[in-house]
C-alpha positions in Angstrom: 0.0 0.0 0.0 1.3 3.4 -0.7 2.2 5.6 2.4 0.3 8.6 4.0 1.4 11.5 2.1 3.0 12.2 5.5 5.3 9.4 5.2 6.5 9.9 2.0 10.4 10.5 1.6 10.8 14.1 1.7 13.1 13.1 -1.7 9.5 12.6 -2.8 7.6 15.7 -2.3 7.6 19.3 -3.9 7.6 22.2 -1.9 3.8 22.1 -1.7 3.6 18.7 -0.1 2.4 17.2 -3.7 4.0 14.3 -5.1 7.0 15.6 -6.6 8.2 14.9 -10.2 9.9 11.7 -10.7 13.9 12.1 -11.0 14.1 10.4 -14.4 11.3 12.8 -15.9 13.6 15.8 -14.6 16.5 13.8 -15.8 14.7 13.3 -19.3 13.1 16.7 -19.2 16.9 18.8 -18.7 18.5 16.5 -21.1 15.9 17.3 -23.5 15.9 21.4 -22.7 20.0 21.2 -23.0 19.6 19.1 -26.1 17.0 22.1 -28.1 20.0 25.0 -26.7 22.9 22.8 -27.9 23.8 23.9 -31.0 26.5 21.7 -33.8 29.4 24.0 -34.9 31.5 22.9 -38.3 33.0 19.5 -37.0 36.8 20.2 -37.1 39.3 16.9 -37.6 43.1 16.8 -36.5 45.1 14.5 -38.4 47.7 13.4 -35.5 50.8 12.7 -37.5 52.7 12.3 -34.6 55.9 10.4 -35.3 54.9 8.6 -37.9 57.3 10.7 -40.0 59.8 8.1 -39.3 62.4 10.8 -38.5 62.0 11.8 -41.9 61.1 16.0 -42.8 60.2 15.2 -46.2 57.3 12.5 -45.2 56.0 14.7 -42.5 55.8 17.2 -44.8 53.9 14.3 -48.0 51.7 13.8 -44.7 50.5 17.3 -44.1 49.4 17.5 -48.0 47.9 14.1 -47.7 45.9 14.9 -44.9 44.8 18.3 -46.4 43.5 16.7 -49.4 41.9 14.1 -47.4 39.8 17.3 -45.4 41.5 17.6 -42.2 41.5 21.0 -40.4 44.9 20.4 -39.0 47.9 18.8 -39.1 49.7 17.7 -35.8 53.0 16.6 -34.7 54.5 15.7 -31.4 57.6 17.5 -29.7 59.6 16.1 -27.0 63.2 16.5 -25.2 64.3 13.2 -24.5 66.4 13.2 -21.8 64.3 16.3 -20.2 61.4 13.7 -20.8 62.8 10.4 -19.5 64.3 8.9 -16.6 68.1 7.7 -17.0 66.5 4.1 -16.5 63.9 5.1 -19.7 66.1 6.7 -21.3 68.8 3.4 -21.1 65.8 0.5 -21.2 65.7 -1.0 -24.6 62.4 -0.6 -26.5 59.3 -2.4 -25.6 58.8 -3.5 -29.0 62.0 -4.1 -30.4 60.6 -4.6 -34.1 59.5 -1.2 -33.7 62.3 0.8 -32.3 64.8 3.4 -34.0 67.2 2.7 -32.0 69.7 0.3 -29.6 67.5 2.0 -26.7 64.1 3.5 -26.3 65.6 7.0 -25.5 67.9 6.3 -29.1 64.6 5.4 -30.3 63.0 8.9 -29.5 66.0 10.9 -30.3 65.9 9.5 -34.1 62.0 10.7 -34.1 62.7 14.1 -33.6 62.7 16.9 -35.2 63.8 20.2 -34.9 62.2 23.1 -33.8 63.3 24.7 -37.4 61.9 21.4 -38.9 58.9 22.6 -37.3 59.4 25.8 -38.6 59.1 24.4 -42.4 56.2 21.8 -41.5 54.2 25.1 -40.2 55.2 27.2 -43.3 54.3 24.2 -45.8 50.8 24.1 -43.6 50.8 27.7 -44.8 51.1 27.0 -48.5 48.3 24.8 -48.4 46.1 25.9 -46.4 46.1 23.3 -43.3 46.4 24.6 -39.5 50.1 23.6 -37.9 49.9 21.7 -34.7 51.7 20.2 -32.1 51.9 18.4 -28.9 54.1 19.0 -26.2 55.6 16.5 -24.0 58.1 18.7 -21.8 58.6 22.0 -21.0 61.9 23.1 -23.0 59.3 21.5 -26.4 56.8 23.7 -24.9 58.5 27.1 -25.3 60.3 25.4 -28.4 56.9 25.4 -30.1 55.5 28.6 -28.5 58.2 30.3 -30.4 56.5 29.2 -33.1 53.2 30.7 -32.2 50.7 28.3 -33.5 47.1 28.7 -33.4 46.7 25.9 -30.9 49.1 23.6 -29.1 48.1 20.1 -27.6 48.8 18.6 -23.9 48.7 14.9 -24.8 47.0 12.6 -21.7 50.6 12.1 -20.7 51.6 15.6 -19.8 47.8 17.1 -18.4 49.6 17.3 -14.9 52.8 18.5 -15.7 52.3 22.0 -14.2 55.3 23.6 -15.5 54.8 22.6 -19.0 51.2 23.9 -18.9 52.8 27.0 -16.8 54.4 27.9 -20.3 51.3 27.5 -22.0 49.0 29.2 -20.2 51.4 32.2 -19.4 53.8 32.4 -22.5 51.0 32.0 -24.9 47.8 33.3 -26.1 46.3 30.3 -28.5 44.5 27.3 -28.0 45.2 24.7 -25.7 43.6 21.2 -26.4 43.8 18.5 -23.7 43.2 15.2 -23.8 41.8 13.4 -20.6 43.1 9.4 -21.1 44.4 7.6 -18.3 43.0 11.0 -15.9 40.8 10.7 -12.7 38.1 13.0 -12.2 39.6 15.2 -9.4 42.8 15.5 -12.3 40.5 17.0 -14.3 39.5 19.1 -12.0 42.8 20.6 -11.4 43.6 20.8 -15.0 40.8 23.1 -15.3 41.3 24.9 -12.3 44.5 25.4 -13.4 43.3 27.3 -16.3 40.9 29.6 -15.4 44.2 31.2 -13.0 46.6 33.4 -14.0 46.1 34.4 -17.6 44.6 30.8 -18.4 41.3 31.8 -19.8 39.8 28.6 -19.9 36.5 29.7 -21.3 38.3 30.8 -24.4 41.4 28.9 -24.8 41.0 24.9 -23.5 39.4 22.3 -25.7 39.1 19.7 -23.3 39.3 15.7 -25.3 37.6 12.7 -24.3 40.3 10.4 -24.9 41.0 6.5 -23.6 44.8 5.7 -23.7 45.5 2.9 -25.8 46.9 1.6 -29.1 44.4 0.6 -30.7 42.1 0.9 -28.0 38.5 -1.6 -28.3 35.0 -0.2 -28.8 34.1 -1.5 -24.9 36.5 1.0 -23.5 35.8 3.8 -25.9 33.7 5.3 -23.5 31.6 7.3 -25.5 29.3 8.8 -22.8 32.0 10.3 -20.4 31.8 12.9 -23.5 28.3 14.2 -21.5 29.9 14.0 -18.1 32.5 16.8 -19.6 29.8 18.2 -21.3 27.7 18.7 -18.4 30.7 19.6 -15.7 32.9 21.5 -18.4 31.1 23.0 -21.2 30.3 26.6 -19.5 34.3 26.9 -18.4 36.0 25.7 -21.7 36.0 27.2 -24.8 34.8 23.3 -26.4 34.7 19.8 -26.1 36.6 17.0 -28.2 37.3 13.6 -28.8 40.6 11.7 -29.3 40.1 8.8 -30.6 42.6 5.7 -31.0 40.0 2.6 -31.9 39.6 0.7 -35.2 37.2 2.4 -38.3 35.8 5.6 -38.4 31.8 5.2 -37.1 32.7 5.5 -33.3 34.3 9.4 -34.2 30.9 10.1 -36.3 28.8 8.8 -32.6 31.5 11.3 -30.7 30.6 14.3 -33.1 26.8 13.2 -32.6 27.3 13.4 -29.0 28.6 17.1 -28.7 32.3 16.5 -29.8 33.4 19.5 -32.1 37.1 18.4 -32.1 37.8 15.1 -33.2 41.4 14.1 -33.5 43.0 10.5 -35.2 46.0 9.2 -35.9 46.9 9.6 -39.5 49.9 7.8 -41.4 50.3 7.1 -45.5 50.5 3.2 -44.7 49.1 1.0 -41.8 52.1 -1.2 -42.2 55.0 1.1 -41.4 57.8 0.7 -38.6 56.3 2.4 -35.7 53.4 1.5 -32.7 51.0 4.1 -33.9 50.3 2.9 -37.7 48.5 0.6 -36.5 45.5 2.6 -35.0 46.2 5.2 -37.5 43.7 6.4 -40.7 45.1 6.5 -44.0 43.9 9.2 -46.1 41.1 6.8 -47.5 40.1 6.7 -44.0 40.4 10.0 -43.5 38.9 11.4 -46.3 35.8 9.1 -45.4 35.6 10.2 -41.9 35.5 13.9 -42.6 32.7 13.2 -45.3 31.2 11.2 -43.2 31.4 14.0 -40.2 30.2 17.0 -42.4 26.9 14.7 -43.5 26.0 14.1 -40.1 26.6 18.2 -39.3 24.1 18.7 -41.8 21.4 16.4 -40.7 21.7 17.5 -37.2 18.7 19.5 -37.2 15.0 19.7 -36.3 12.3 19.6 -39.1 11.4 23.2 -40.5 7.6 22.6 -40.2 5.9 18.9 -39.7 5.4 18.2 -42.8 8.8 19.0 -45.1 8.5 20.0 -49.3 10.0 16.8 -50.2 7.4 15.0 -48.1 4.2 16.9 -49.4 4.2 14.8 -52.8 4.6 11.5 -50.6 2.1 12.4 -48.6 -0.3 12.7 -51.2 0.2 9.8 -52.9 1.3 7.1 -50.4 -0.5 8.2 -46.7 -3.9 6.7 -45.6 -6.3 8.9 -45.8 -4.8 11.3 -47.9 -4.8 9.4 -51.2 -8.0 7.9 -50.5 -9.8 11.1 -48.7 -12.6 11.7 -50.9 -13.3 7.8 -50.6 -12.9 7.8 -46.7 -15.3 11.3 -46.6 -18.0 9.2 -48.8 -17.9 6.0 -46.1 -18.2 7.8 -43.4 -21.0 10.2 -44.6 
């Protein structure tokens, strides 16, 4: 039997003693009200080229005009100082995956993938001539001011680095662009701080932080993709950064079209010219078919992403005529029922 109205939970009851709304109709009804104000910007796709250079300028710079043609907004690299980066024991260790190192040890290994800040320097200038965005991610804090010199229109804190303070320090201090940030492998609380962290000091979160989705993993499978923590940064985030992305590292391309679906205006993938290269990213890396399907595929969905203009849309009205019941057959219906 229900209880007196003077039992009931207090959980339960409005402030005028009535039966208060269920939780999941609030829940349904604020999801529903946040979904009608969202509204879907241009989807923009970062082709993470990484290291998949091979060490080499002149296929970092084939992979900056691949990924152009294949639609991508930008073109990213990665910067690191080594032996800022690594621990002597790192630094020493032979590589994980010997079939895929550089090098006698991993920290040869990483030295042979760099490349210069003035490498940099012709890989943002190429981006120039054909009309990509430069990017880069920063590992350390000496490739932090390396690529601030630069003064690119956004830089990127991989998962790794989103609590190295001093790197960020630069960043937020030094600079005046974008910052995107990837979340893998990052509890809530670190979030937190990260962006606390930038809405001090000249941080500007609201206008500067892109704030990723990411899991850390190479490739990573669709059961830890984690698609829905996208609302959970949504929700906590979206009013104290400047926009929310996705970095993904899974297999195929329908999981980054669901991400953009789900409020994601950033999406970022690995991008290489062949899966089968030296090298652990290639692997869970596009190629510019890939690519070039992704970014179609993103900028359809944009476009259906709205509500209908009026019930009953032009394309419909000829349809409705001749295929819906009691349309078609109106004047038949009107004489049956006389």
């Amino acid at each position: 039997l229900p209880l007196p109205q003077t039992e009931w939970p207090s959980s339960l009851l409005s402030t005028a003693g009535q039966m208060a709304e269920p939780a999941s109709k609030k829940a349904r009804t604020a999801d529903l009200a946040a979904l009608h104000g969202f509204k879907y910007q241009k989807p923009k796709l970062i082709a993470e080229i990484g290291c998949n250079h091979k060490g080499e300028l002149e296929i970092a710079k084939e992979l900056l005009t691949l990924c152009k043609e294949a639609g991508a907004t930008v073109g990213k690299f990665q910067k690191r100082t080594p032996k800022e980066l690594l621990t002597p024991e790192q630094y020493n260790a032979p590589h994980p995956n010997p079939e895929n190192s550089y090098g006698a040890t991993y920290g040869e290994h990483r030295e042979f993938l760099e490349l210069s800040v003035e490498d940099h320097k012709v890989l943002q200038d190429h981006c120039k001539s054909i009309g990509l965005e430069y990017s880069c991610s920063v590992w350390d804090t000496t490739s932090a001011k390396e690529i601030v010199s630069l003064n690119p229109t956004l830089i990127k804190v991989g998962s790794p680095s989103n609590q190295h303070w001093e790197l960020q320090k630069v960043l937020r201090d030094e600079y005046t662009g974008e910052v995107h940030i990837s979340t893998g492998m990052t509890t809530k609380e670190e979030i937190e701080k990260i962006v606390q962290f930038w809405e001090q000091g000249k941080g500007d979160a609201k206008n500067r932080v892109v704030l990723y989705n990411c899991t850390s993993g190479y490739p990573v499978p669709f059961e830890d993709v984690c698609l829905l923590d996208i609302r959970i940064l949504q929700q906590k985030y979206a009013h104290r950064v400047k926009a929310i992305g996705f970095s993904g590292h899974h297999l195929g391309i329908a999981i980054d079209v669901a991400a953009y679906a789900l409020g994601a205006e950033w999406v970022e993938r690995h991008f290489t010219k062949d899966r089968t290269w030296k090298g652990t990213d290639h692997a869970a890396s596009l190629e510019p078919a890939g690519l070039s399907k992704l970014m179609r595929d993103l900028e359809a969905t944009h476009t259906a992403l709205t509500y209908k203009a009026e019930d009953i849309l032009d394309l419909e009205k000829a349809q409705r005529a001749k295929l819906k019941w009691g349309q078609y057959n109106k004047d038949i219906l009107d004489k049956a029922n006389k």
